[in-house]
N, C-alpha and C positions, 0 to 999 in steps of 0.2 A: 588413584586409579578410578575412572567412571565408573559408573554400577547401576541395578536396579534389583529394587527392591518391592517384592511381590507379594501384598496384601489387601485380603478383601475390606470395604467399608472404611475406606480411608477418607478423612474428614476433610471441607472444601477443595470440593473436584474438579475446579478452575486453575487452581494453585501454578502457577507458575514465576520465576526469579530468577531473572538476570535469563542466559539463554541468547541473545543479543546475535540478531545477524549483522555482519560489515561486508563492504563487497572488496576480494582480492582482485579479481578480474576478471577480465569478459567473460568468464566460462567458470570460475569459481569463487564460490562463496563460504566465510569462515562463520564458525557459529563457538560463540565464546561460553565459559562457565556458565554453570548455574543447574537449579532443578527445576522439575516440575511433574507432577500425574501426569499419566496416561489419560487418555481419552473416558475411559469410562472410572477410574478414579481406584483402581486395583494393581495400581505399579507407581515406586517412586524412584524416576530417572535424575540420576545425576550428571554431569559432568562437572570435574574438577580442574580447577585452575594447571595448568601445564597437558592438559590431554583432550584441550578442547581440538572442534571436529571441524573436517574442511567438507565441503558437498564441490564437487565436481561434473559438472554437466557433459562432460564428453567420454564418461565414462559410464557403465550401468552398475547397479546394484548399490550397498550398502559405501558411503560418502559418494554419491554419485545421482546420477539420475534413476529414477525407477523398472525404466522399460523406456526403450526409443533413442531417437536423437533428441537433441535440443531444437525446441521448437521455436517459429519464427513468429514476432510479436503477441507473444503470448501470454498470461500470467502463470507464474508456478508458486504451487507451495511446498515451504521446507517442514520437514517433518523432524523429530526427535523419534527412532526406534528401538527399539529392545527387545529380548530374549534370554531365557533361564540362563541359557548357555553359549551365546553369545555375543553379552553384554550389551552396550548404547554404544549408537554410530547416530547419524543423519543422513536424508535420502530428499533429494528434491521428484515432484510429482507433478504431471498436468491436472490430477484429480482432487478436487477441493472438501472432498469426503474421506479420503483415508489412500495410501500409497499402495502400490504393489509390495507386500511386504516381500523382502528374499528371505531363502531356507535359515532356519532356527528362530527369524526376530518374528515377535508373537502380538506385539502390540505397537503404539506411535502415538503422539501428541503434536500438533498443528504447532510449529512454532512463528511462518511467517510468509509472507510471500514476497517475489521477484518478479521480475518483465523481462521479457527479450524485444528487442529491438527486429526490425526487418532483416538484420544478418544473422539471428539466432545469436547476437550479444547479449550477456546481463548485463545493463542498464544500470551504472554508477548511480548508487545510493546513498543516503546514510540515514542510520539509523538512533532512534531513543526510544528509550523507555525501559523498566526492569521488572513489571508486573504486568497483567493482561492486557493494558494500552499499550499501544506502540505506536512512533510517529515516523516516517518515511518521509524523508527531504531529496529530489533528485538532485546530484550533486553540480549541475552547470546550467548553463542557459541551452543550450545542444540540447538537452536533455527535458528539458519543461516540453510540455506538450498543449498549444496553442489549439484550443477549443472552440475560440468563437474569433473571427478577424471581422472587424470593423462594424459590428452588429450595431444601425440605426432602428430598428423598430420601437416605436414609441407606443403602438398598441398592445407591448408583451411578445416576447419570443421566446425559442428554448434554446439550453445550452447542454447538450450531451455529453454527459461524463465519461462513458465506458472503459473507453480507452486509456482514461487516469485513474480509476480506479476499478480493487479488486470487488469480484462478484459478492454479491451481501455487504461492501463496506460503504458510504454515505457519509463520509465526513472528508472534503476536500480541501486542499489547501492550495489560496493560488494569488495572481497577480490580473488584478482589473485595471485597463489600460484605457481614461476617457479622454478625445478629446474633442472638444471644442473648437467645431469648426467657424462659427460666427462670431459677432463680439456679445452678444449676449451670453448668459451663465449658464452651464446646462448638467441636471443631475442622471444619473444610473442606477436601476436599483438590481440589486442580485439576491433571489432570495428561493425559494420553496416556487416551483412553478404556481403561478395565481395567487403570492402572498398571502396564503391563507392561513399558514402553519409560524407563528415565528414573525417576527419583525426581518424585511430583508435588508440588506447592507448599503448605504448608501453610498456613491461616488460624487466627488463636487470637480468639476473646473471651469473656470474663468475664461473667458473672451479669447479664442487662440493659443489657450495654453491644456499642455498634457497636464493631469496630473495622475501619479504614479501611487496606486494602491495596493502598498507591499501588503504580503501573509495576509490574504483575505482566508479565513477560517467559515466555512459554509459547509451546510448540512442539504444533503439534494433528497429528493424522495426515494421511495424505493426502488424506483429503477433507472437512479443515477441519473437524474434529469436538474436542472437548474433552470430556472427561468431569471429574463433581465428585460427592462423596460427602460428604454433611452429619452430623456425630454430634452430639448434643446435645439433651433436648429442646426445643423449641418454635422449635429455630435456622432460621436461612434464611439462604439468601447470595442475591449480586445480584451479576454481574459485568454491566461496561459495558468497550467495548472502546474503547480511547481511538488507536491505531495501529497498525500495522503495519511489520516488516521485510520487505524483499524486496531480494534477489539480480538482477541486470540482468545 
């Protein structure tokens, strides 16, 4: 049976395990075993293997949405909530601070977030990770969200994340597409807008050929920016952002 357990001064307040969201479908989402504290470190939330929780977006309240409809291209976060009397459910939220709680649940912990798409669909996922890192792979090529088409600027350009990832997260995962319009060689670099932060990533292709730069792993600044600088002529790159890291 899930539970929660309410005490002050409970030791590393980050603490969470396992907890795992999977997406069932366009409208709901499963959140597997596991515990973890509450938000300020005075509750320990369980769920147990056979009573893990569904979140439901077309629904409100407790396994469901917060307050509203489901909204359209938006990010949501899932929460883990609890109450004396109660017990532990999950609640997805537009609010990146804390959910609408419903009557009896008294606390919540950030377990993850989701996208909807322009039809208010969630957005085929999958997920890893079983401690506070978590790694987000969207699950098709449908579903990658193309960031930059055909970018030749050789003096520095930007590539805006927002869209691929959630607010506060900086760590993207994706697909740099160079090619090589002339027969000369021509490189791409993708890194920290102005290189200044980090070595950026390089791209190579040859005379008329793509070359395909899977799981590019990039860190953007804080406000989800990437910069890329194309040499070569007639090259162009194309990044598509296939996931996202995020810290809980």
């Amino acid at each position: 049976m899930n539970s929660v357990q309410f005490q002050s001064g409970m030791p590393f307040a980050q603490y969470v395990s396992g907890l795992l969201a999977s997406f069932l479908d366009t409208a709901v989402v499963f959140v597997g075993a596991g515990q973890c504290q509450n938000d300020t470190a005075t509750a320990l939330m369980t769920v147990r293997r056979g009573g893990e929780l569904a979140v439901d977006l077309t629904t409100n309240g407790p396994g469901g949405l917060d307050t509203g409809s489901p909204p359209v291209s938006s990010w949501l976060y899932l929460y883990l909530i609890a109450g004396p009397t109660v017990g532990v459910n999950a609640i997805a939220s537009l609010s990146g601070v804390g959910p609408l709680l419903p009557a009896g649940y008294t606390t919540y912990r950030r377990l993850d977030t989701i996208r909807t798409n322009p039809a208010a669909e969630i957005i085929p996922f999958a997920k890893t990770g079983t401690g506070r890192d978590r790694r987000t792979d969207w699950q098709s090529v449908e579903t990658f969200m193309q960031l930059l088409a055909g970018g030749t600027l050789t003096t520095g350009g930007l590539i805006t994340c927002t869209a691929a990832l959630p607010p506060s997260c900086t760590r993207i995962i994706g697909e740099g597409l160079l090619t090589a319009g002339g027969v000369a060689p021509c490189i791409a670099n993708i890194g920290i807008p102005g290189f200044t932060s980090g070595s950026p990533i390089a791209i190579n292709a040859n005379g008329g050929q793509v070359m395909d730069a899977q799981q590019l792993q990039l860190t953007t600044n804080l406000i989800q920016v990437l910069g890329y600088q194309v040499t070569g002529a007639s090259a162009s790159l194309t990044f598509n952002a296939q996931g996202y890291q995020d810290t809980l």
